[in-house]
C-alpha positions in Angstrom: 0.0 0.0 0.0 1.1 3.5 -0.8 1.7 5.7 2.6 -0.2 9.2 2.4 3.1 11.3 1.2 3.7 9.1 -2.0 -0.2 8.6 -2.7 0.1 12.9 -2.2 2.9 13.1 -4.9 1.2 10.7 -7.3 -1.9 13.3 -7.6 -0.1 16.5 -8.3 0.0 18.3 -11.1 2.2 17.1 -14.5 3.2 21.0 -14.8 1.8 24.2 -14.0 2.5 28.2 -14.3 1.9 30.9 -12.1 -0.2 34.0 -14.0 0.2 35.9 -11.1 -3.0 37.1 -11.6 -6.5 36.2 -10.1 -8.0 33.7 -12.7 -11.6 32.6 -13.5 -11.6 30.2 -16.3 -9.3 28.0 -18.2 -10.9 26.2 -22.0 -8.5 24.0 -23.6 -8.6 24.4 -27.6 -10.5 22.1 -30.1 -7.5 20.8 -32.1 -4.3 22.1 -29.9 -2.5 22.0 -27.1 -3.7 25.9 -26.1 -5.1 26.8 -23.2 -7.2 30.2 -23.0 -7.3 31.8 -18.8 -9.5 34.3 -18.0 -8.3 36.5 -15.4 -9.1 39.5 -13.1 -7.5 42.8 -15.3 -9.6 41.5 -18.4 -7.1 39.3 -20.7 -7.4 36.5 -22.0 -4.3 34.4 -21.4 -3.3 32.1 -23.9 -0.9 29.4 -22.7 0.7 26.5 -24.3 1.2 22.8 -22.8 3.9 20.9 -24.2 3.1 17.2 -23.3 7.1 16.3 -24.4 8.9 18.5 -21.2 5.2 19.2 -19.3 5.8 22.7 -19.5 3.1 25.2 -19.3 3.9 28.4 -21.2 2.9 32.0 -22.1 2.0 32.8 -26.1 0.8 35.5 -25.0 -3.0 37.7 -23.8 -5.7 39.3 -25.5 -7.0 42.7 -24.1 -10.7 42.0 -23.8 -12.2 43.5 -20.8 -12.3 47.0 -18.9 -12.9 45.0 -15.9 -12.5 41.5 -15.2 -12.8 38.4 -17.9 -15.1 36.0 -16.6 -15.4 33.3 -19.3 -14.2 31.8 -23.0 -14.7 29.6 -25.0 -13.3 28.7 -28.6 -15.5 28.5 -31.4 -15.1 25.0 -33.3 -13.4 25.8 -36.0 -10.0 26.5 -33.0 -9.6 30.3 -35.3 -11.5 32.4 -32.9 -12.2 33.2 -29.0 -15.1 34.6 -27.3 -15.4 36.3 -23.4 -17.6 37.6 -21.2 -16.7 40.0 -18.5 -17.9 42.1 -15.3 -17.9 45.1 -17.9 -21.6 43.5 -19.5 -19.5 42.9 -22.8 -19.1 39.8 -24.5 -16.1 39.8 -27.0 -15.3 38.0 -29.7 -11.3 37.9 -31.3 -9.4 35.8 -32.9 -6.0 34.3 -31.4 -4.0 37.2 -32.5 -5.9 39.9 -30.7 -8.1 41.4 -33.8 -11.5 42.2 -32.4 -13.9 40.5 -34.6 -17.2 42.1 -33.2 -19.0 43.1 -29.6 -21.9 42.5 -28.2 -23.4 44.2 -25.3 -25.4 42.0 -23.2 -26.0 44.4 -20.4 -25.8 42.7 -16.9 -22.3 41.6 -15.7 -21.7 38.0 -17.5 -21.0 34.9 -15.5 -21.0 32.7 -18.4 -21.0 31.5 -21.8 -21.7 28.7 -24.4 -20.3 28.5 -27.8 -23.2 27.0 -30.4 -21.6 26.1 -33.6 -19.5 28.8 -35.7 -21.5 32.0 -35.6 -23.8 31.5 -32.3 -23.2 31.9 -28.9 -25.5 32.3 -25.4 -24.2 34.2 -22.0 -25.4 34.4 -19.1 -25.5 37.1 -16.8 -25.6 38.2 -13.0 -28.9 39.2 -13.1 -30.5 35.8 -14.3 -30.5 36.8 -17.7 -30.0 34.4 -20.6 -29.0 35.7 -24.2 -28.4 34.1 -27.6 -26.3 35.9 -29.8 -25.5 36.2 -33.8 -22.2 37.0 -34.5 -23.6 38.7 -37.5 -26.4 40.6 -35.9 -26.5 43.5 -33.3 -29.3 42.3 -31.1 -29.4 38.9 -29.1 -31.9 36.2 -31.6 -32.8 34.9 -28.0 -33.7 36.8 -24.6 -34.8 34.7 -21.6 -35.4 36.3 -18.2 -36.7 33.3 -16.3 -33.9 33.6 -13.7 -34.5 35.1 -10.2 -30.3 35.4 -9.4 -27.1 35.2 -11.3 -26.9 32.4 -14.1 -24.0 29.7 -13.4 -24.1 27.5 -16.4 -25.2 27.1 -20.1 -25.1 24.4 -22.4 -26.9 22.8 -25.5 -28.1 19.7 -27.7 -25.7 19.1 -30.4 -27.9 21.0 -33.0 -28.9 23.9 -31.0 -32.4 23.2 -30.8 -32.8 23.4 -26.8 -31.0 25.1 -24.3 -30.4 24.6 -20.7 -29.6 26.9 -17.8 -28.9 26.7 -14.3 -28.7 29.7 -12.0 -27.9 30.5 -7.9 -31.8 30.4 -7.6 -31.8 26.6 -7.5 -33.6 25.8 -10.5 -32.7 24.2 -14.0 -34.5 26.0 -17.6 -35.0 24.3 -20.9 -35.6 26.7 -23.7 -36.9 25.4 -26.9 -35.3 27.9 -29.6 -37.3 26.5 -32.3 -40.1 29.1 -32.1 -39.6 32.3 -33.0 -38.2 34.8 -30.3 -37.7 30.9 -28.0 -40.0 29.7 -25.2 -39.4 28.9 -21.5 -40.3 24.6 -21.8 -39.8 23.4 -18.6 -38.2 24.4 -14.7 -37.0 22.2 -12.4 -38.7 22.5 -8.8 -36.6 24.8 -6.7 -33.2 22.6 -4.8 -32.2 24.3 -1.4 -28.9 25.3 -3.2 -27.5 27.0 -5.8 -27.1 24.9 -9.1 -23.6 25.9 -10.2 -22.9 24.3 -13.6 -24.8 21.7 -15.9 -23.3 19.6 -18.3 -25.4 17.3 -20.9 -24.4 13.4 -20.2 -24.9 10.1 -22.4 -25.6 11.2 -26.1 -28.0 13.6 -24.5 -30.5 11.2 -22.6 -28.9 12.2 -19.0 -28.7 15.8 -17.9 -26.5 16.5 -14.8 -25.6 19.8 -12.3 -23.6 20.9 -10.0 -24.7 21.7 -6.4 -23.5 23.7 -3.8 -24.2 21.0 -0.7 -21.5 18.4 -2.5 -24.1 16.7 -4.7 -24.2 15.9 -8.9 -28.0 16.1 -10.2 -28.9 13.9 -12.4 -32.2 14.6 -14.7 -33.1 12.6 -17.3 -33.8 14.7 -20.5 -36.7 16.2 -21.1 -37.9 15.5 -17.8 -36.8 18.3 -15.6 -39.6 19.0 -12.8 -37.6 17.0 -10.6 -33.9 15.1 -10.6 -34.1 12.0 -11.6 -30.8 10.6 -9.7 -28.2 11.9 -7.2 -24.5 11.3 -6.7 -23.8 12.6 -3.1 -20.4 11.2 -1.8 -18.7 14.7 -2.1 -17.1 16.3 0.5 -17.5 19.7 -0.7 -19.8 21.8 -3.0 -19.4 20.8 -6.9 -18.9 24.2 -8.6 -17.2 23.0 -11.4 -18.0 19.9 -13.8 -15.7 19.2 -17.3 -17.4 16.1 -19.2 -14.3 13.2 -20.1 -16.6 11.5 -21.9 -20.5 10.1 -22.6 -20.2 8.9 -19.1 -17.4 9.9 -17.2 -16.8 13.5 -15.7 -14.3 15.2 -13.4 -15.7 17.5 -10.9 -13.8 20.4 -8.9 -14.8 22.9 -5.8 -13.0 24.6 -3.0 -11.4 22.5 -1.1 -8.7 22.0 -4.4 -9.7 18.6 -4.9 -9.9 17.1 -8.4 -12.6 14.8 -8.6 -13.7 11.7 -11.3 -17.2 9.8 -11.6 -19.0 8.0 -13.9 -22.8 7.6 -14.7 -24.9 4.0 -15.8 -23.6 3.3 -12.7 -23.5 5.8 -10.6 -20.1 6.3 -9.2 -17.5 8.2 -7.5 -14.4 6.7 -9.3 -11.8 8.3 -6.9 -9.2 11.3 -6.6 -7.7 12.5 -10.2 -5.4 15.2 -8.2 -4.6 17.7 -5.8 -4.1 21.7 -6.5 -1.7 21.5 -3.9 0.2 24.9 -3.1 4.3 23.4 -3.1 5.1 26.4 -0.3 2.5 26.1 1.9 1.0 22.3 1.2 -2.4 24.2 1.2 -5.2 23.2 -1.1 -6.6 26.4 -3.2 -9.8 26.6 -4.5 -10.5 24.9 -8.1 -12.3 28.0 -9.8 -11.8 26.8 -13.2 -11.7 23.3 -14.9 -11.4 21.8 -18.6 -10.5 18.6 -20.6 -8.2 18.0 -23.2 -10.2 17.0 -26.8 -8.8 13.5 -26.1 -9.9 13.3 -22.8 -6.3 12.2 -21.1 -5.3 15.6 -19.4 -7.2 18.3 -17.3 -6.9 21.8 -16.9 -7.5 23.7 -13.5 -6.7 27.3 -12.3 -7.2 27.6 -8.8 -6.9 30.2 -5.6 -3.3 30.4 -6.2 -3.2 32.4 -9.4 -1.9 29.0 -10.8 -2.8 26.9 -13.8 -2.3 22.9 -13.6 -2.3 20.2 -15.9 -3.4 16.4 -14.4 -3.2 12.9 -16.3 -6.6 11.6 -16.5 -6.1 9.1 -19.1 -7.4 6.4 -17.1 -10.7 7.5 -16.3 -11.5 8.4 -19.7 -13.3 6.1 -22.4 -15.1 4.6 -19.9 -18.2 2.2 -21.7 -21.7 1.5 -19.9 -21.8 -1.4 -16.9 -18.1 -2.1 -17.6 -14.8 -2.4 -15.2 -12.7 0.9 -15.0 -10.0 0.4 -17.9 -6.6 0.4 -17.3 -4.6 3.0 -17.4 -3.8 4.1 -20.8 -0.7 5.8 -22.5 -1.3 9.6 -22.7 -1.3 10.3 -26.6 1.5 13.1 -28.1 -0.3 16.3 -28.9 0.2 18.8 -31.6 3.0 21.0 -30.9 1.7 24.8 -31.3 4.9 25.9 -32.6 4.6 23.0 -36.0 1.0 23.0 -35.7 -0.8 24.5 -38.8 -3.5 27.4 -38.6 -7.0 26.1 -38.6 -8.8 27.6 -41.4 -11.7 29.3 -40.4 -15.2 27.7 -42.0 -16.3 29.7 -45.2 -18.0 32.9 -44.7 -17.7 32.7 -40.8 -17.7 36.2 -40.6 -18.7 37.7 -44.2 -21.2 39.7 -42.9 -20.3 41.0 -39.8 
């Protein structure tokens, strides 16, 4: 059996770099090893992982916000960022700094959700929900369903529905299908906030954070009331990054990385520590991403630090089987040899 100090050392970090600068956010980029960190004076910070020396490093950040960035999120194609920040803007750029177009969405934004090339939703501190055109002025979608800030967004794959959870307690399905979109459904209000929501399972299983240490689990289009609950957490899940159809890390503020696993239900153990190397205090996770191929993780935490983490071995996990073993973490594409990604056809053509 491993004693506590060498199972410790087994759970930190594969590399990590200090920002030195209050951080929010961390996205990991659809083709490359690129890392985009939102932090507190309004930049995005774009940082590359070399999986060859497991080095974190700077390529350099983005001016986007007078006051804090709060959020980003690539668009698909990899060619283009967009941010939300305390300033009510949400900003779209791509990787060299050139300000594509702006959108003012009012209320201080908490979040966003990218939705295919040219649309986007954020939501904001005031419970509002927005979907945007990068091609139009005015949001296509305004939903004001929300009673308190809005913590997390997400989609179906073809941007039918969308889901919301806010600091009310409560879960929203929109059905944008109809003109101007429609409130569908709201979940029964929980005791606690609902901090992030993540779609599950080829989009049968729905599932939320919770500030009490619990995972919600709804199935879809049945939202009155969870349908599941996965409770052995220690402390409040505030952050959720999906591995794969059924496995998902979790992260909160005790610093603790976290994987589990739906069909069944399970806690599947510690993936790693944000542990601080002076101090041997655990910060905060405030931030938390996975690699396209689902073998490393991304957290910035308390300590103005980003950290990567192995998680091959929970990944690829298949339906009422054994946990696999631990597989090789695949080479990624170098940034430096990596070509551009060409940006879809008439992306932006009429912006």
């Amino acid at each position: 059996l491993l004693r506590f100090d060498e199972l410790w050392s087994t759970m930190t970090s594969l590399a990590s770099f200090d920002t030195k600068r209050q951080c929010f956010d961390v996205r990991w980029h659809p083709t490359l090893d690129l890392l985009s960190v939102c932090t507190l004076n309004g930049h995005v910070e774009l940082l590359v992982v070399d999986r060859t020396e497991w080095t974190i490093g700077s390529r350099g950040r983005i001016k986007m916000h007078k006051g804090s960035c709060r959020e980003s999120r690539f668009f698909p194609g990899g060619q283009h960022v967009v941010s939300g920040g305390a300033d009510g803007q949400a900003v779209v750029s791509d990787l060299e700094g050139g300000k594509v177009c702006k959108k003012s969405a009012g209320g201080k934004l908490n979040c966003l959700h990218v939705m295919g090339e040219q649309q986007f939703a954020t939501g904001d501190d005031s419970g509002v929900v927005k979907v945007w055109d990068v091609r139009q002025k005015q949001p296509s979608y305004l939903f004001e369903e929300h009673e308190e800030f809005v913590t997390g967004i997400t989609s179906d794959p073809v941007g039918k529905f969308l889901l919301s959870t806010s600091g009310d307690g409560k879960l929203s399905w929109y059905d944008l299908r109809k003109r101007g979109g429609a409130l569908k459904a709201m979940s029964d209000e929980f005791d606690e906030e609902l901090t992030c929501v993540e779609l599950m399972m080829s989009g049968s299983k729905v599932i939320t954070g919770c500030g009490v240490g619990q995972v919600q689990i709804f199935n879809w289009g049945d939202f009155g009331y969870r349908n599941d609950v996965l409770v052995p957490f220690s402390d409040a899940v505030e952050k959720i990054a999906k591995l794969d159809e059924f496995t998902f890390l979790t992260g909160g503020p005790r610093g603790i990385l976290r994987a589990a696993r739906l069909s069944p239900n399970a806690v599947l153990g510690v993936a790693g520590f944000c542990r601080d190397s002076t101090t041997s205090e655990l910060p905060g996770i405030d931030g938390l991403c996975a690699s396209p191929d689902s073998a490393l993780a991304a957290v910035v935490s308390d300590d103005h630090r980003v950290r990567v983490f192995d998680v091959a071995q929970y990944g690829a996990q298949e339906s009422g089987g054994p946990a696999p073993k631990r597989r090789k973490v695949v080479k990624g594409k170098r940034l430096e040899a990596a070509e551009k990604v060409e940006l879809a056809k008439g992306f932006f053509d009429d912006v």
